[in-house]
C-alpha angles and dihedrals in degrees: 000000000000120000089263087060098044095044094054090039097048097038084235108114114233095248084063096046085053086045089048087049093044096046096045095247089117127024117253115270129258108257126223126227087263083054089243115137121269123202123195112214088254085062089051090050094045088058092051094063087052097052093046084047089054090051094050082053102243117152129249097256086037084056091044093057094044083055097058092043083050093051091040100079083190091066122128107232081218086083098041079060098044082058092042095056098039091056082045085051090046084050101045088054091053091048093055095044085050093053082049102055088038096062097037082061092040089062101036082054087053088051088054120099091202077200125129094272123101099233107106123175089202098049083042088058100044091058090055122102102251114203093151098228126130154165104184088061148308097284092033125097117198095266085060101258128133118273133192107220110192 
């Protein structure tokens, strides 16, 4: 099948199949006479579990590493899990940095008026260097302002 229909077929658009090719992450199609792309359906296969990989927010090199342990049948699944928690650990700090900066935002938008004068605590904050560092608390900045601290 052609790139368009193994990009349809597969849920991986055609610019990232070329960029997968390009990058090593996948081997190089087959060409046709006409020089157009050909994918087997274990091509196709092989960029499901990519795109499934990518969903599940590994990163390009993560998912290149999963590929090989999924092409080597003499794998330990022990190392298939060591990937796998490491990615869950990498999640759950994001996670947390995002709450974070979630509720800093929540609570500079409870200082804010929203009303017709110029005076804004989040504009106020943002202008703020923000080196992150306190003493006065986690959200706090020396001025007293709140502070988001990764």
């Amino acid at each position: 099948m052609n790139i368009g229909e193994a990009a349809k077929t597969s849920g991986v658009s055609a610019k990232m199949i070329r960029y997968y090719e390009q990058t090593g992450l996948i081997p190089k199609a087959d060409r046709r006479d006409s020089g157009y792309r050909d994918y087997s359906p274990a091509d196709v296969h092989m960029l499901r579990f990519i795109r499934r990989a990518r969903d599940l927010g590994f990163a390009v090199a993560e998912i290149n590493e999963l590929l090989s342990l999924w092409r080597d049948k003499s794998r330990q699944s022990a190392d298939v899990k060591r990937i796998a928690q490491a990615h869950i650990a990498q999640l759950r700090e994001r996670i947390d940095s995002l709450e974070q900066m979630a509720a800093t935002l929540g609570t500079l938008a409870d200082c804010c008026a929203g009303d017709d004068r110029p005076d804004c605590p989040i504009l106020a904050d943002l202008e703020e260097p923000g080196d992150g560092a306190s003493a006065s608390g986690p959200f706090t900045s020396k001025t007293g302002r709140l502070r988001h601290r990764p």
